[in-house]
N, C-alpha and C positions, 0 to 999 in steps of 0.2 A: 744226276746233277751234283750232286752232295758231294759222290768218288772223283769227278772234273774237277771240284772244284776244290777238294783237297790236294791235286796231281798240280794243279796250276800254282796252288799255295807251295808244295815242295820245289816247283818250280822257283818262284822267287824266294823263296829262302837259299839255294845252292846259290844264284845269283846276287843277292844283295847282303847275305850275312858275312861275317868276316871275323873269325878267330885268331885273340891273341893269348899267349899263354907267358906268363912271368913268372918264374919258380925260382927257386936255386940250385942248387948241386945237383940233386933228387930229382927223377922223375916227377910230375904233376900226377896226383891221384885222379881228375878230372878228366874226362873223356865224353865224345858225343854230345858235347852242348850245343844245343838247336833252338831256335824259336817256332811255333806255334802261331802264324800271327792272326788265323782268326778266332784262335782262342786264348790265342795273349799268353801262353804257356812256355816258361822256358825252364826245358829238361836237358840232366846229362847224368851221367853214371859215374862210380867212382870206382878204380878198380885197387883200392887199399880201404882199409880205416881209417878214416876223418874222426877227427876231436870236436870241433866246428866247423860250420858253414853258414854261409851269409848270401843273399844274391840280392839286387839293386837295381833298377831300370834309372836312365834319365834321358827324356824328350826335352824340343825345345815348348817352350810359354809355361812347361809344367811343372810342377815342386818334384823333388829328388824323391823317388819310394824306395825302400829298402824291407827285406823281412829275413825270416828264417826259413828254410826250405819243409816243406813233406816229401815223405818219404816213401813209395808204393812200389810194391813187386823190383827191390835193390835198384829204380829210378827216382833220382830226385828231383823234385819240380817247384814254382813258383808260379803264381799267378797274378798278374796285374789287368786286371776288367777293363778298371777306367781309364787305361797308358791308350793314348793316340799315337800310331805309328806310321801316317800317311805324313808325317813331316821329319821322319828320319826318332833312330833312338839307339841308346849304347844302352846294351845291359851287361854286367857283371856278375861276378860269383866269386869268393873269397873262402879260403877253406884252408884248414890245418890238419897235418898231417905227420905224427912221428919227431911232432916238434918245430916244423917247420912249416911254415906260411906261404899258401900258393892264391895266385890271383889271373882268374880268366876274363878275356873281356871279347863280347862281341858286339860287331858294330851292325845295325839293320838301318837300310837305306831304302826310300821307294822307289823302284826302277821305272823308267818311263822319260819322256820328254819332261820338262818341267813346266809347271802351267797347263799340261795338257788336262790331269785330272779336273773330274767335279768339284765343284765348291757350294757351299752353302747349303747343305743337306740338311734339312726340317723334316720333322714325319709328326701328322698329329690322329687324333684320336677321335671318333664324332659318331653320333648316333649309336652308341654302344657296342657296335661289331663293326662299325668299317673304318680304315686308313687309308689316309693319306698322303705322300712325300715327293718332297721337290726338291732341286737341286739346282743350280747353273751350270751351263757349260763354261770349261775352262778357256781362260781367255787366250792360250795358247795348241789350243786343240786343233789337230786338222780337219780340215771340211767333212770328210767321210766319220766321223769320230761317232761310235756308238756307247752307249751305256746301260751299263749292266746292274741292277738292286739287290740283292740278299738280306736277307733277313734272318732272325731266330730269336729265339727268346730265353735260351741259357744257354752257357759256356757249352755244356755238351748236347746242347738239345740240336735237332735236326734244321736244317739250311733250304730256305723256298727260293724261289728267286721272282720276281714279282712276272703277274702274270697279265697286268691291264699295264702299258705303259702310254703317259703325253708326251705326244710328239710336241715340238715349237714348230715355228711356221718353215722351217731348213728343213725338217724331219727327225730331227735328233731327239732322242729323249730326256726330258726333264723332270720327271714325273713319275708317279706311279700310283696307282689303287687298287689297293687289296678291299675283296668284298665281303669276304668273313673272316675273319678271326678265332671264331670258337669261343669257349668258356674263358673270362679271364679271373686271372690271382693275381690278389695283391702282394706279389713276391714276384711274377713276371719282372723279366729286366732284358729289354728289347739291345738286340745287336743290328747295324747296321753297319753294309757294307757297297762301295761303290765302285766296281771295276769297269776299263775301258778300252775297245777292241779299234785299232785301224788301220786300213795295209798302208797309212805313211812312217809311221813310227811307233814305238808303246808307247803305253797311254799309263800316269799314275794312278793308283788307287784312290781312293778315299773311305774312311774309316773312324768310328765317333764312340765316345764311353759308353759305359752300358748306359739303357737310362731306364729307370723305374716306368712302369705302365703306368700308374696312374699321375706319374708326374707330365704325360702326353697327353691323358684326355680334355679335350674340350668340351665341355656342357651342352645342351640344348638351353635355352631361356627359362626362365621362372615361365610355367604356368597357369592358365586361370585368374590369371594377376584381377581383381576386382576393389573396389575403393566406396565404403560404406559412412552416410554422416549420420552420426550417431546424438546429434546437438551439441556437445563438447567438442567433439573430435572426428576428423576423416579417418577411418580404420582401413588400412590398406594389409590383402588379403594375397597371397598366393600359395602355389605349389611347388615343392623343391622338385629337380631335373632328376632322369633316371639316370642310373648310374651304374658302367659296368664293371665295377669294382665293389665290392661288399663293403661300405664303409658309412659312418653314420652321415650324419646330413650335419650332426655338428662340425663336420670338415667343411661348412660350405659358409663362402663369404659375399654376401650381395651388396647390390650396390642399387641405390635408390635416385634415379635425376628427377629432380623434380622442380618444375619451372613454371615463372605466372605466362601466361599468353599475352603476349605484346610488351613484355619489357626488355629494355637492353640488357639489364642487367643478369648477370646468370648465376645461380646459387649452384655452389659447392656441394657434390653428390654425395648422401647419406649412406655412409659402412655402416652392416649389422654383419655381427658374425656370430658365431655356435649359435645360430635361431632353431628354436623347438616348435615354437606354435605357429611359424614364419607368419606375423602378424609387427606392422608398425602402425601408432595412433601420433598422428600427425593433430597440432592443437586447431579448432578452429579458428582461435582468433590469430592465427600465421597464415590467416589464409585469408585472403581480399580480391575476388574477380577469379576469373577460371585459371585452372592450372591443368599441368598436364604430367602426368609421371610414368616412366618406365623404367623399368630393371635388366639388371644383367650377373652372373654368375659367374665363381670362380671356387678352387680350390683353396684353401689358405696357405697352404705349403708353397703353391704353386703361381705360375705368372700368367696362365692361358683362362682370359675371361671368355665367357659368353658369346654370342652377339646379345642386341639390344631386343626386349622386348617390343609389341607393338604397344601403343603409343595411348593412353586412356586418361579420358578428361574430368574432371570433376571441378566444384563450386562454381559460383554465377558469374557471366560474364556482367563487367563493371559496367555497361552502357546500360543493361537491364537490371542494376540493381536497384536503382530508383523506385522504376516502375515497380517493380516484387515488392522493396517497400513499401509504397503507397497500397497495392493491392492485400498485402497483410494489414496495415494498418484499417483499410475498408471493413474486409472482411473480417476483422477484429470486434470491431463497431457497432457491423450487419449484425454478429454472432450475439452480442451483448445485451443489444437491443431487443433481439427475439426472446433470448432468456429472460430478460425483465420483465416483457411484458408475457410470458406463460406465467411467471410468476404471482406477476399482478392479475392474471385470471383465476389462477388455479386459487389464490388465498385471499383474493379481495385488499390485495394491500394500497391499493386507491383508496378504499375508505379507512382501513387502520391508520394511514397516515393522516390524511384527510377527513377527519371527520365532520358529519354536517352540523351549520349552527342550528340550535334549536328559534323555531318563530310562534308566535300566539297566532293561534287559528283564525282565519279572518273571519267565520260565524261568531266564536267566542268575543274578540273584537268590538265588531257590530253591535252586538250585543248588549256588552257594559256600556259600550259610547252612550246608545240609547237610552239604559237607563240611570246616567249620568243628567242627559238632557229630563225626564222626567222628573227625578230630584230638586234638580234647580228651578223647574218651574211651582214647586209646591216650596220654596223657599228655603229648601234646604241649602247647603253648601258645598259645593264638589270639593271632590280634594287638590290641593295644589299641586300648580301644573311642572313644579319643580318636584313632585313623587316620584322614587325610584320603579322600573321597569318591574322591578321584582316585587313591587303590589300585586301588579296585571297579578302575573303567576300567582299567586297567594289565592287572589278571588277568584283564578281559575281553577286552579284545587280546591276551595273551600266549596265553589260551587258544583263540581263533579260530584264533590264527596257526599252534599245536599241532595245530588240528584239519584245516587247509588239505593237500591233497598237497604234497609239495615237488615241483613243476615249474618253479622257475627256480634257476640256480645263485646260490650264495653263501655266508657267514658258517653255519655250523654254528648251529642254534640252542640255546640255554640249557639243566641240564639243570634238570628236574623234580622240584622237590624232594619231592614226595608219590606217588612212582612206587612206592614200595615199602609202600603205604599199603594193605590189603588192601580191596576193593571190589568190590559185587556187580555193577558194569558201569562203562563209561567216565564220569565226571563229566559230561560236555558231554550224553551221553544218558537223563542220568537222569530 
């Protein structure tokens, strides 16, 4: 496929290059200048000594490249990777020789009908080993018009030609999917090529700069994506995408939507980028009624995001926050109340607080009344009825104290002044 497909490429180069030679008097030192065009190589030999040399491509939409040539095995050559030559290109070579200034120029055109080629050739990158590309058919292609993919991934690395193609609903292909790829490096720099076969007419090429691998991949979603409330803050949790390029994860830019449930209103989705511990703490008090967040991934270099995560809900829906409050405020109450009163079991703090009044015994009571009323009928005097409470007390300790053995020594005690008071038994037992 590879030998075809460089026979085909000699092929249009005999046909669409075109050599001009400008010198003066002197033969041109210049001989054999060719193009290369799917390795964008343009070589020619010299058959004198050159003092300088110069050689330049110019397409059209592109800036002008120029360099100086290399030199290998008495062939000199130039390379331009990124030249697109599916829209025609002049390239030059400029060289001095013995004194004298010589200038070649060839012109490369795409042969074909016009219009007939592809347009809009995309190729992306997804689940780490397989690709994708698609193309359009040209709007001036004939019915029978087929299309052909090549591929490779350095200037001189080897040419596949794709081997799954999508058909459109005509039959024609627009499409392609490669299902493995192999190991990749970040120095990979994919070539792509689109040629086109029809017995009405030729069919243009199409043909696109190199482009870096990992400026093709498309991510898979953040992972495990999970949303923790911490009482301060919702802590949203996930995992960075694998990745088949060996490159840190601080190349990796997310993207956070995160929106209330039932509002018109939509908030602008949160950029993190170089994340280590791929962790966002979102405040609680930005947060009122349930919400919903999900993410999506990208390279930062790069423009091929994600898709969107699935879709995870977190904080109370506003209709039931009432209720939640009311049921914490209960249970608040319930919980308080149970502590207080273990409390007031476990250390009796009903009576520390409350402690009881002291009252005169009602036998003690009875008692003195009694012999109050005997007093005053032997003409004594009771005491007045305006005496403070805290007599009682006095004659009720005087009288316990009366009543005790004396078994410890001391002070003699008081006498009695109603000892000669006639009584059918002792006061204290009556």
């Amino acid at each position: 496929m590879v030998v075809l497909l460089d026979f085909v490429i000699l092929l249009v180069l005999l046909n669409s290059a075109r050599s001009t030679v400008l010198a003066g008097e002197k033969e041109s030192p210049i001989v054999n200048l060719t193009l290369d065009s799917r390795k964008k190589i343009l070589s020619w030999n010299s058959r004198r000594i050159v003092t300088q040399q110069t050689c330049a491509i110019v397409t059209p939409l592109d800036p002008n490249t120029s360099q100086e040539p290399q030199v290998r095995n008495d062939t000199y050559f130039c390379t331009f990777p990124n030249a697109v030559l599916h829209r025609g290109a002049t390239l030059t070579v400029n060289a001095t020789s013995e004194g004298q200034d010589f200038w070649h120029q060839l012109a490369f055109s795409n042969p074909g009908k016009e219009g007939s080629g592809a347009q809009d050739l995309s190729c992306i990158i997804y689940n780490v080993r397989l690709m994708n590309c698609s193309w359009t058919r040209g709007p001036a292609a004939p019915a029978d018009v087929q299309y052909q993919l090549y591929s490779w991934t350095s200037l001189h690395g080897n040419v596949s030609e794709c081997s799954h193609y999508v058909l459109d609903s005509a039959g024609t292909r627009v499409g392609c999917h490669f299902d493995e790829l192999g190991e990749g490096h970040t120095t990979d720099d994919y070539f792509f090529l689109v040629n086109g076969t029809s017995s009405d007419s030729d069919i243009q090429f199409l043909d696109s700069p190199s482009v870096n691998g990992p400026s093709l991949e498309k991510y898979n979603p953040p992972a495990n994506v999970t949303v923790q409330d911490n009482v301060s803050h919702f802590v949203i949790r996930w995992d960075a995408p694998a990745m088949r390029y060996s490159l840190s994860n601080s190349v990796l830019r997310y993207a956070l939507d995160i929106q209330k449930m039932g509002s018109f209103s939509k908030r602008e989705p949160v950029f993190l980028s170089r994340q280590y511990k791929n962790k966002y703490r979102l405040p609680r008090a930005d947060v009122t009624g349930e919400h919903t967040v999900r993410m999506r991934v990208q390279h930062v270099l790069f423009q091929i995001w994600s898709e969107w995560s699935s879709t995870h809900h977190f904080g109370v829906p506003e209709e039931n926050f009432l209720v939640v409050l009311i049921g914490l405020v209960v249970g608040a109450t319930v919980l308080f109340g149970m502590a207080l009163m273990f409390l007031c079991k476990r250390f009796s703090l009903k009576k520390k607080l409350f402690p009881p009044i002291p009252r005169v015994k009602q036998e003690l009571a009875g008692a003195f009344l009694a012999s109050l009323e005997e007093t005053a009928s032997c003409g004594g005097h009771p005491p007045s009825a305006s005496q403070d409470p805290e007599d009682i007390f006095t004659v009720e300790e005087t009288l316990s104290l009366a009543s005790a053995p004396a078994k410890m020594g001391g002070p003699a005690p008081a006498p009695n002044p109603y000892e000669n008071i006639p009584s059918a038994g002792p006061l204290l037992n009556h």
